[in-house]
C-alpha positions as a printed NumPy array, in Angstrom:
array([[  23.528,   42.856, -109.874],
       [  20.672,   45.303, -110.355],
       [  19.347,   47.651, -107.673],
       [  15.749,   46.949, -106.843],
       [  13.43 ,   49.773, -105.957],
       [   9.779,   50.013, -103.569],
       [   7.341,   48.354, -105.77 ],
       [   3.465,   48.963, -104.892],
       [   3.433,   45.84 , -104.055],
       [   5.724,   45.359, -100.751],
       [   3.982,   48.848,  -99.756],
       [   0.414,   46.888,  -99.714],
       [   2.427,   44.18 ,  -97.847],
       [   4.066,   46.219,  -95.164],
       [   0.553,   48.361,  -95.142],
       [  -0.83 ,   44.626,  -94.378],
       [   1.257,   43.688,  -91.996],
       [   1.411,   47.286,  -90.296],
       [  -2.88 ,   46.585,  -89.971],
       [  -2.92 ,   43.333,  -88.966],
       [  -2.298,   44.402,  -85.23 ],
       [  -4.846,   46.417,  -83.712],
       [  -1.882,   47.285,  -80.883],
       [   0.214,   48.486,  -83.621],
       [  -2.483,   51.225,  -83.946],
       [  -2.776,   52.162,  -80.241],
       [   0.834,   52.314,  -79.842],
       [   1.099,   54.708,  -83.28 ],
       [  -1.273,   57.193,  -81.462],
       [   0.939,   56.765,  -78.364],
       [   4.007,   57.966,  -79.657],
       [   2.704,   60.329,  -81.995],
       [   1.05 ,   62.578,  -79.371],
       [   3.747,   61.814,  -76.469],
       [   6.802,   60.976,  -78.391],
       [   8.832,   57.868,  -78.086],
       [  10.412,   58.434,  -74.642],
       [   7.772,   59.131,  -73.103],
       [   5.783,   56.412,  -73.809],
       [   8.707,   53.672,  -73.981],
       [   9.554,   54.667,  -70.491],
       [   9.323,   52.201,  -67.412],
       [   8.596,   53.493,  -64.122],
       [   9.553,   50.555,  -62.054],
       [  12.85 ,   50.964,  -63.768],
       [  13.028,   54.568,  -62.348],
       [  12.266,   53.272,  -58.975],
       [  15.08 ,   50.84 ,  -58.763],
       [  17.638,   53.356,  -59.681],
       [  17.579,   55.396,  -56.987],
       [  20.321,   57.458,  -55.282],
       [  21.831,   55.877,  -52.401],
       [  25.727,   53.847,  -52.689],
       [  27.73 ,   52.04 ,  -50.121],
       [  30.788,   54.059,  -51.912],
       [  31.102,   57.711,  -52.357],
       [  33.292,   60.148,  -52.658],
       [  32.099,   63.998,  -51.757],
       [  33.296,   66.084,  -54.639],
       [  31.329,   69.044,  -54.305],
       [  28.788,   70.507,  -56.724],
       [  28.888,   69.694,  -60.912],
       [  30.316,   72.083,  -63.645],
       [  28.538,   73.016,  -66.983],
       [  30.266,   72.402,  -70.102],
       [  26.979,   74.092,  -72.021],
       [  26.981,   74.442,  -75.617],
       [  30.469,   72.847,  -76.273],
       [  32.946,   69.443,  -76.886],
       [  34.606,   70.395,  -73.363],
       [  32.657,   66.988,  -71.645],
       [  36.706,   65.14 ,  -71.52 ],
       [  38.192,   68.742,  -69.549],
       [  35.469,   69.163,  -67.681],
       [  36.133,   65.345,  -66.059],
       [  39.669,   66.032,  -65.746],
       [  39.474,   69.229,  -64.361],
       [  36.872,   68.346,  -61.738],
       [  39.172,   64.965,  -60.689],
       [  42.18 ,   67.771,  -60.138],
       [  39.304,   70.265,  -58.875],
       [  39.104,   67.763,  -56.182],
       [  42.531,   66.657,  -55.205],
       [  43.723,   70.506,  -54.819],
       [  40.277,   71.388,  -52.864],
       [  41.062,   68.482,  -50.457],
       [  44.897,   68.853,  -49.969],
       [  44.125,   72.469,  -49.227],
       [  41.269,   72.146,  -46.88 ],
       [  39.215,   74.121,  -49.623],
       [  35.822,   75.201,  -49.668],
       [  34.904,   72.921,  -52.043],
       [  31.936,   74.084,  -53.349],
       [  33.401,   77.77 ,  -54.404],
       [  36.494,   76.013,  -55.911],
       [  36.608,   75.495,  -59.69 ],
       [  39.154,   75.593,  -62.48 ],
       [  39.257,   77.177,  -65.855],
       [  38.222,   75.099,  -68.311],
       [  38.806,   78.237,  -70.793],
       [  42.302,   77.785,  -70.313],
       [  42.528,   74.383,  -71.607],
       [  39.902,   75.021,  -73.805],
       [  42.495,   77.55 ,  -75.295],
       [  45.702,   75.591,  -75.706],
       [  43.629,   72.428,  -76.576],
       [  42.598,   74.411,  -80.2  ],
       [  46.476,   75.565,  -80.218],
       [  47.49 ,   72.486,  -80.182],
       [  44.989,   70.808,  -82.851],
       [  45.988,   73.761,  -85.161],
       [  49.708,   72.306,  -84.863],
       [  48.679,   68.596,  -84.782],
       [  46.238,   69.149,  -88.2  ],
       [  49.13 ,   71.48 ,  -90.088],
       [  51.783,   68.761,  -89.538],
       [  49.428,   66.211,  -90.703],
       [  48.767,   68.13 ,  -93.91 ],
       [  52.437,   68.552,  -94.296],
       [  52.918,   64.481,  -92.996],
       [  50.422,   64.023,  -96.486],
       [  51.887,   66.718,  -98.165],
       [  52.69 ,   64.493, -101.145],
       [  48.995,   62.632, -101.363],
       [  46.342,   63.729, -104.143],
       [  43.637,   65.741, -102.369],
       [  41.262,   63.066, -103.175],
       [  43.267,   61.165, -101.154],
       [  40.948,   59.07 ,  -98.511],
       [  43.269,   60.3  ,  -95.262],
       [  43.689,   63.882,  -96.905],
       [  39.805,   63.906,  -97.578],
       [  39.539,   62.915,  -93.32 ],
       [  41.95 ,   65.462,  -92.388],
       [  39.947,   68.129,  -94.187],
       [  36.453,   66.949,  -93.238],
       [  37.141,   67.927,  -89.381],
       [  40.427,   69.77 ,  -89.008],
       [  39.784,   70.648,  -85.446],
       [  37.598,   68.267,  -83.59 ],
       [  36.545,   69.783,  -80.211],
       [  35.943,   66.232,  -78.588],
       [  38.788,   64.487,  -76.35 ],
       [  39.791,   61.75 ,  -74.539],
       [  41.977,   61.521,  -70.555],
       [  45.366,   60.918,  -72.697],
       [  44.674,   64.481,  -74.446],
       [  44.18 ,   66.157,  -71.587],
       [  46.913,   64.925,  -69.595],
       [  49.545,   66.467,  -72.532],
       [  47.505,   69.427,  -72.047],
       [  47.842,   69.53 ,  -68.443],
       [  51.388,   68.299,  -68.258],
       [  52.536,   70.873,  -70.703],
       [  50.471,   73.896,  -69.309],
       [  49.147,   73.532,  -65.863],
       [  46.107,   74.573,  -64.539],
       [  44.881,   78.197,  -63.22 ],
       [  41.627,   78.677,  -60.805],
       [  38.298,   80.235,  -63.197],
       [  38.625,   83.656,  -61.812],
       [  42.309,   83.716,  -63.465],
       [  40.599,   82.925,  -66.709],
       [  36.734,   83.143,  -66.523],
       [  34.686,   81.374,  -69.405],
       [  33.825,   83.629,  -72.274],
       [  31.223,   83.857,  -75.13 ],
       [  32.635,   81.769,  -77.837],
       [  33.558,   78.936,  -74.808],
       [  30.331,   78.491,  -73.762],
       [  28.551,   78.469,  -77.174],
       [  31.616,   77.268,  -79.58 ],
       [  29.76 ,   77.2  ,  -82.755],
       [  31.048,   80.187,  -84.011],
       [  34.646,   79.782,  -82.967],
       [  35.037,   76.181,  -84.653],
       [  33.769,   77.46 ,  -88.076],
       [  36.158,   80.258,  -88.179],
       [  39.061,   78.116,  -87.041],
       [  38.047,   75.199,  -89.386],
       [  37.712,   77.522,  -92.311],
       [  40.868,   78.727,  -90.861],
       [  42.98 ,   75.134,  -91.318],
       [  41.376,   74.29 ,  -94.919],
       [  42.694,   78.01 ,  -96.067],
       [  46.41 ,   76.809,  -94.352],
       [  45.963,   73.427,  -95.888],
       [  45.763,   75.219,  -99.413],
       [  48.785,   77.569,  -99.192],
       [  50.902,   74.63 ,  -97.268],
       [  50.007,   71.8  ,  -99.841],
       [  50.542,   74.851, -102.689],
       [  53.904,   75.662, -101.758],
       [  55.034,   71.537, -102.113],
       [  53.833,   72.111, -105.587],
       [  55.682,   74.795, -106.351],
       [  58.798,   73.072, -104.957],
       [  59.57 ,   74.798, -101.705],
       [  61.643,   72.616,  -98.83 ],
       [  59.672,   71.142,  -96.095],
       [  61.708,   73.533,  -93.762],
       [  60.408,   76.403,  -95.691],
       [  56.488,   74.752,  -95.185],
       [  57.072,   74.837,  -91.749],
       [  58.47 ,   78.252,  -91.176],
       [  54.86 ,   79.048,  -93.054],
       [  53.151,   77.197,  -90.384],
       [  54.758,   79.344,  -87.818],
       [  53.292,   82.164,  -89.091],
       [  49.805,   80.596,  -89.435],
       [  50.05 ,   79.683,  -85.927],
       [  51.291,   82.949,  -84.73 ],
       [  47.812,   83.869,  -86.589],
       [  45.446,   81.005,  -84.858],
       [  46.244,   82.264,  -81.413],
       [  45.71 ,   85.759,  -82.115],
       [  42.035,   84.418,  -83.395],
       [  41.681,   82.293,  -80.324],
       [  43.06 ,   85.634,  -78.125],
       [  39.865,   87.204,  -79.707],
       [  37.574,   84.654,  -78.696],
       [  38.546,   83.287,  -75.316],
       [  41.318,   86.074,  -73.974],
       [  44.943,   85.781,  -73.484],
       [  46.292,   82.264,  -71.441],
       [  47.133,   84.414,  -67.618],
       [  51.316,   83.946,  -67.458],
       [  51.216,   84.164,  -63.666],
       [  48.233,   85.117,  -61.006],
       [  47.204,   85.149,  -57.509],
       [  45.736,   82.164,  -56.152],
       [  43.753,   83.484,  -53.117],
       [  41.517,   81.209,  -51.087],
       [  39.909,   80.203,  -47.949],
       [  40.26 ,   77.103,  -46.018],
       [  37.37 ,   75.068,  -44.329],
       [  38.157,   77.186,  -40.919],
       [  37.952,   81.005,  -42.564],
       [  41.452,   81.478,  -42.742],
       [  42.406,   83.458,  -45.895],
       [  45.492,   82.458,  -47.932],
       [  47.345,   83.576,  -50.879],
       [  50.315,   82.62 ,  -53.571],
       [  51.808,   85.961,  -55.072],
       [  52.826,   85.295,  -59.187],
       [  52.389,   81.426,  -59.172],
       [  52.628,   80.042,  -63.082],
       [  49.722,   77.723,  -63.814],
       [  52.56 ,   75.138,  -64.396],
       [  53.724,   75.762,  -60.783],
       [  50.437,   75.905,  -59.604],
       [  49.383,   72.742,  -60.925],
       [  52.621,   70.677,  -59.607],
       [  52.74 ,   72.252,  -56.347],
       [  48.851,   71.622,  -55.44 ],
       [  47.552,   68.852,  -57.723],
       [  48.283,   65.212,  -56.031],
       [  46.447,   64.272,  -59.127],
       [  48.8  ,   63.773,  -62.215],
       [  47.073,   62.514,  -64.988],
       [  50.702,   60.878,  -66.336],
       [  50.606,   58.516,  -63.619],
       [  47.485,   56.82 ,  -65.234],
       [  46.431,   54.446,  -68.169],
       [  43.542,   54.   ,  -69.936],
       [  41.732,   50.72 ,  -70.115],
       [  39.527,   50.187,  -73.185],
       [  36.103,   47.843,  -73.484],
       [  35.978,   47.51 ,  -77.061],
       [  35.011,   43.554,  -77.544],
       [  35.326,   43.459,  -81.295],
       [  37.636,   41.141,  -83.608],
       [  40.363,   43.664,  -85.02 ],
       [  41.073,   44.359,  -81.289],
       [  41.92 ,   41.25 ,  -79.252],
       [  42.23 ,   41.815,  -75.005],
       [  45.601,   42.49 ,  -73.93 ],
       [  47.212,   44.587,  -76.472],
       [  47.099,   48.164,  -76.933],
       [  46.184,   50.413,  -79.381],
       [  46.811,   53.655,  -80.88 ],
       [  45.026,   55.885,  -83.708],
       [  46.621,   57.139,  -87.014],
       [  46.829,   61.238,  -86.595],
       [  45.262,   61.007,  -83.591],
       [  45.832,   63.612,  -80.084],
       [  46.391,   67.068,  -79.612],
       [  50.239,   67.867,  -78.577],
       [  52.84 ,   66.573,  -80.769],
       [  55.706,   65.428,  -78.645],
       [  55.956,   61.774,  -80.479],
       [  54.591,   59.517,  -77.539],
       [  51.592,   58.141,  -79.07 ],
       [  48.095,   58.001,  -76.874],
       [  47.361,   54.645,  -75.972],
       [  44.871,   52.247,  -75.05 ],
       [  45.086,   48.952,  -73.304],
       [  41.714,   46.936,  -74.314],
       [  40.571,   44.424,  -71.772],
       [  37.41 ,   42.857,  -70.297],
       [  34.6  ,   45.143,  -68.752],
       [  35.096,   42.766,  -65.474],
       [  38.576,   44.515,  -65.201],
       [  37.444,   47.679,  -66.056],
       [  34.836,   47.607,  -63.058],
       [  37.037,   45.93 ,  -60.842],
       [  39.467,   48.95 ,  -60.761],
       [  37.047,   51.714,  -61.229],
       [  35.641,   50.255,  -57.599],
       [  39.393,   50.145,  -56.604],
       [  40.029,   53.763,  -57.062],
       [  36.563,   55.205,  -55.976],
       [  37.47 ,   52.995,  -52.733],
       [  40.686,   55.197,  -52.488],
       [  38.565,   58.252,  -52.97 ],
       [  39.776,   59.195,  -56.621],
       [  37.   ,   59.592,  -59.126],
       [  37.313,   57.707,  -62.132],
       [  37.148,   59.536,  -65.688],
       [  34.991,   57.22 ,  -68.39 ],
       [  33.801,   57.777,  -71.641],
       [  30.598,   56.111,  -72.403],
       [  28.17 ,   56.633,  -75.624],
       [  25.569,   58.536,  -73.371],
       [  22.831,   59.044,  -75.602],
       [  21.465,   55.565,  -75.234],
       [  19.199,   54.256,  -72.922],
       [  19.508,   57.219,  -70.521],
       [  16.898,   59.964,  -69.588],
       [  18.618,   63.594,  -68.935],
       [  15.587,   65.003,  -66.479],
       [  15.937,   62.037,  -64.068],
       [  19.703,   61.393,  -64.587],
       [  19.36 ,   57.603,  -64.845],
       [  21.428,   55.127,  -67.394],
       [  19.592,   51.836,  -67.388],
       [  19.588,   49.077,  -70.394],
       [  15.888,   48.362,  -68.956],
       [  14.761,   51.886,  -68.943],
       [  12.777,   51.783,  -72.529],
       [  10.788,   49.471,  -73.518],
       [  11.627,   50.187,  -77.024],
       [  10.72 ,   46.529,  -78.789],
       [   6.924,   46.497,  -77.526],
       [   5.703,   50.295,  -78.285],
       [   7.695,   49.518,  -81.63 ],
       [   6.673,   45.9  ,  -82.619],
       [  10.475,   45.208,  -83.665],
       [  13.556,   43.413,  -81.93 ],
       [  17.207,   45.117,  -81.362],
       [  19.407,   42.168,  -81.722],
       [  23.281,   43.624,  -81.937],
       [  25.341,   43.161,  -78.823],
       [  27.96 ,   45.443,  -78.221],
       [  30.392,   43.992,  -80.72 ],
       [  28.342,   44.31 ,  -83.153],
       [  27.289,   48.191,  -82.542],
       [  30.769,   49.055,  -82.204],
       [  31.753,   47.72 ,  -85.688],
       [  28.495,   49.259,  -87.32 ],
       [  28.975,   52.274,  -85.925],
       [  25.92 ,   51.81 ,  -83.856],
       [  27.598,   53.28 ,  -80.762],
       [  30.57 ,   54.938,  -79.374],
       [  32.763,   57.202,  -76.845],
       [  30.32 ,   60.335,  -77.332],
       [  30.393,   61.584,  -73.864],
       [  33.079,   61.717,  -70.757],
       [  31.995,   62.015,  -67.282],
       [  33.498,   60.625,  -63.924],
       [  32.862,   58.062,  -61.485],
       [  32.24 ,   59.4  ,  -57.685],
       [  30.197,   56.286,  -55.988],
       [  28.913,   52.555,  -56.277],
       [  26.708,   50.678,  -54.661],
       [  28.147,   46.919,  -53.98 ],
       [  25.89 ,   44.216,  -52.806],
       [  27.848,   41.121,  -51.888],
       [  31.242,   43.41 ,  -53.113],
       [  29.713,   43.41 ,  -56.655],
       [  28.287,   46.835,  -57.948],
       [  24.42 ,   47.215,  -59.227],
       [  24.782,   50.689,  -59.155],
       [  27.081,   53.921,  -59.822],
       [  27.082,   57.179,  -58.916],
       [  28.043,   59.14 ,  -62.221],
       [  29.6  ,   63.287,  -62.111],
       [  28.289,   64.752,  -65.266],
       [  28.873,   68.578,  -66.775],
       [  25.518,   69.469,  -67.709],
       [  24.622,   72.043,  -65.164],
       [  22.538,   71.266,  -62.125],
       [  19.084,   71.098,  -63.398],
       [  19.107,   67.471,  -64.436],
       [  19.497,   64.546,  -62.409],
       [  19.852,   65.005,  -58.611],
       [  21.451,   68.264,  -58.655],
       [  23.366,   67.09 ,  -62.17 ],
       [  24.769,   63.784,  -60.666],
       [  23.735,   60.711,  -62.442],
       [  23.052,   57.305,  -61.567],
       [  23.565,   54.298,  -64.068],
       [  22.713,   50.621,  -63.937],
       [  25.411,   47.939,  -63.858],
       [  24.015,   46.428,  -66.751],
       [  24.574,   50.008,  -68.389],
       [  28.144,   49.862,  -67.684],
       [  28.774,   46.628,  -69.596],
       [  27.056,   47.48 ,  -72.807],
       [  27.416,   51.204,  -73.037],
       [  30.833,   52.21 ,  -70.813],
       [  33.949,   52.309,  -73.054],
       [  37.192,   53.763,  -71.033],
       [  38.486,   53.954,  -67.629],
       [  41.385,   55.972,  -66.127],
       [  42.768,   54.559,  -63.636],
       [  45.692,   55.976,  -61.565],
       [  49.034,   53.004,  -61.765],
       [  48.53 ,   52.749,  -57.587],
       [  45.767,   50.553,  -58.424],
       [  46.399,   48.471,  -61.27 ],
       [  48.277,   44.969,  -61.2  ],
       [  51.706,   44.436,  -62.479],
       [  50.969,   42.479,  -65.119],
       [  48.486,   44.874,  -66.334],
       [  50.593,   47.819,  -66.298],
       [  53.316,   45.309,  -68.313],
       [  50.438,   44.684,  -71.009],
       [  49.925,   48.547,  -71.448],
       [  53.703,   48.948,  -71.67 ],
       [  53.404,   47.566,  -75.375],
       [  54.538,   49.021,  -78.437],
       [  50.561,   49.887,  -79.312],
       [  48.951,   48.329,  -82.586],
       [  48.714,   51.956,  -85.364],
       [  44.63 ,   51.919,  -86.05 ],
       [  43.238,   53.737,  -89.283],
       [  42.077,   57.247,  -88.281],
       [  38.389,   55.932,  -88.631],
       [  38.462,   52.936,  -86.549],
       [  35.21 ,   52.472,  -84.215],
       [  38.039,   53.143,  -81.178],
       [  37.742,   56.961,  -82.054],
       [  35.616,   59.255,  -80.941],
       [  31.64 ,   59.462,  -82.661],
       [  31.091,   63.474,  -83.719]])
């Protein structure tokens, strides 16, 4: 069958139909001089999400991930931010955690994960479609709770004054293309040296050596991982205290009631390839390579809510991933499905439900904030009270607040600590999970 290209004709008949509607007109001149936000925007939506829940948990001022991927450590850190600020009897508010530190051993770790996957497709023509994904983003910045709690489990935490942010981890533009470059250039000399007939034990004393070179590159960037500091602090009642050569390891077991390995992560993803009640896992997909795949149980967005509310009741937050850009406004901080009127100013109708964005690629996990209130009416929730990591200028003092209905089209993952979750749940997750291709629609959108 032969492609068909724009013949004058269909222009004169979209022209026609384009001009048959004076309000098409009015509405062109609308968004043209405001902008489509503007204009699509409903004030009585902003007045119904206001600020107030009948369940809240005080977790102290928001972070700022600024120009990086860091959203996913930025949740976790602020959800063990909390529990080590409250067992302690912490000034809150002055407390906060390194997120360079993770930052650090999180590109480490991807190094190692992305060499052994060359070497796992060592064999494969580099045309190759999973050898052609591997290359296109050797070391994706993005991340998900079960990444971070290898990260965290393997390396502990430190406070931000042990390891203060630095240039290239506020503004990792820079640092990504020379580490990227970095892997294709490894991917070369690894994949040449199977050509030329060298053991697979010989590949991987080469990767060694490449690695002993990434962290060097990441030293330059972000500093040296601290092997031991002082954790000094003050409690609520001005008394000063202080730890002598803790390990970040130690630091993190001794203080942390917050262990991410005690959690699981429910999935909404309502599409056919992933029925409710199994779990699932992702081709080449994590950070640390330790051989215990990261998992995800996919059930209903009723259960999903139902223990979010459970835990925020027991004054945890609740980490989520959501696809944030849509239908949210970053000046007021409000995520509402009825926030733009998007079909009238643009004389068209949006007809995909979630299913159906999900397998078009219309939306996915772009963004990872926590949970910290709701607002039930009856004990169901019409509102929740949303942590995010974009500095304090947006929103009320960079807390959000998003719509129930926004939660059931637009929220994707929960974590939700084992305390709360029903037997039989925790039996599901306890599957053998279902291997996804790399690309599936349950990974991350970059």
């Amino acid at each position: 069958m032969g492609k068909k290209s724009i013949s004058n004709e269909l222009i004169k008949k979209c022209s026609e139909y384009y001009n048959s509607d004076l309000n098409n007109k009015v509405y062109s001149d609308a968004v043209i001089r405001n902008g489509l936000v503007d204009v699509a925007l409903r004030h009585d939506a902003i007045a119904n999400m206001h600020f107030h829940f009948s369940e809240e948990i005080d977790v102290g001022k928001v972070t700022n991930q600024k120009k990086t991927g860091r959203c996913w450590m930025f949740a976790g850190l602020n959800c063990i931010r909390h529990s080590i600020s409250k067992k302690l009897q912490m000034e809150e508010k002055d407390f906060e955690l390194s997120q360079n530190y993770i930052f650090f051993w999180d590109k480490l770790e991807k190094s190692n994960l992305f060499l052994e996957n060359i070497i796992a497709t060592i064999d494969k023509d580099l045309e190759d479609h999973e050898v052609i994904g591997l290359l296109s983003s050797p070391v994706q910045e993005g991340g998900r709770w079960g990444l971070f709690a290898k990260l965290i489990e393997k390396y502990g935490v430190v406070p931000k004054y042990a390891m203060p942010d630095s240039k290239a981890s506020e503004d990792s533009k820079m640092l990504n293309e020379i580490l990227n470059y970095k892997m294709r250039e490894y991917a070369k000399i690894l994949r040449g040296m199977y050509r030329e007939g060298k053991l697979i034990d010989d590949i991987r004393e080469e990767k060694e050596s490449m690695l002993i070179d990434v962290y060097n590159i990441l030293c330059r960037f972000m500093g040296e991982p601290p092997k031991t500091f002082d954790f000094e602090y003050r409690d609520v009642d001005g008394d000063f205290h202080r730890e002598r050569n803790i390990t970040p390891l130690d630091f993190y077991n001794r203080f942390s009631d917050v262990k991410p390995k005690d959690y699981i992560v429910l999935v909404n993803y309502p599409t056919e390839d992933k029925p409710f009640g199994k779990t699932y896992t992702l081709k080449y997909h994590g950070n640390v390579v330790d051989g215990e795949p990261i998992k995800y149980l996919n059930m209903d967005i009723d259960v999903l809510k139902e223990l979010a509310i459970a835990q925020i009741k027991g004054g945890e937050q609740v980490s989520f991933g959501c696809d944030v850009g849509k239908m949210s406004h970053r000046e007021f901080g409000i995520m509402d499905t009825n926030l733009f009127n998007y079909e009238t100013v643009l004389n068209t109708k949006f007809i995909m439900d979630k299913s159906d964005r999900l397998m078009y690629r219309a939306s996915g996990s772009s963004h990872v904030m926590t949970f910290v209130g709701v607002n039930l009416v009856d004990g169901k929730p019409n509102r929740w009270k949303v942590q995010n990591s974009w500095g304090e200028s947006e929103g009320n003092e960079g807390f959000y607040v998003m719509s129930d209905e926004w939660f059931d089209e637009y929220v994707l993952r929960v974590a939700i600590n084992k305390k709360y979750v029903p037997k039989e749940i925790i039996e599901a997750y306890e599957q053998e999970p279902i291997v996804l291709s790399p690309w599936n629609t349950l990974g991350p959108v970059f």
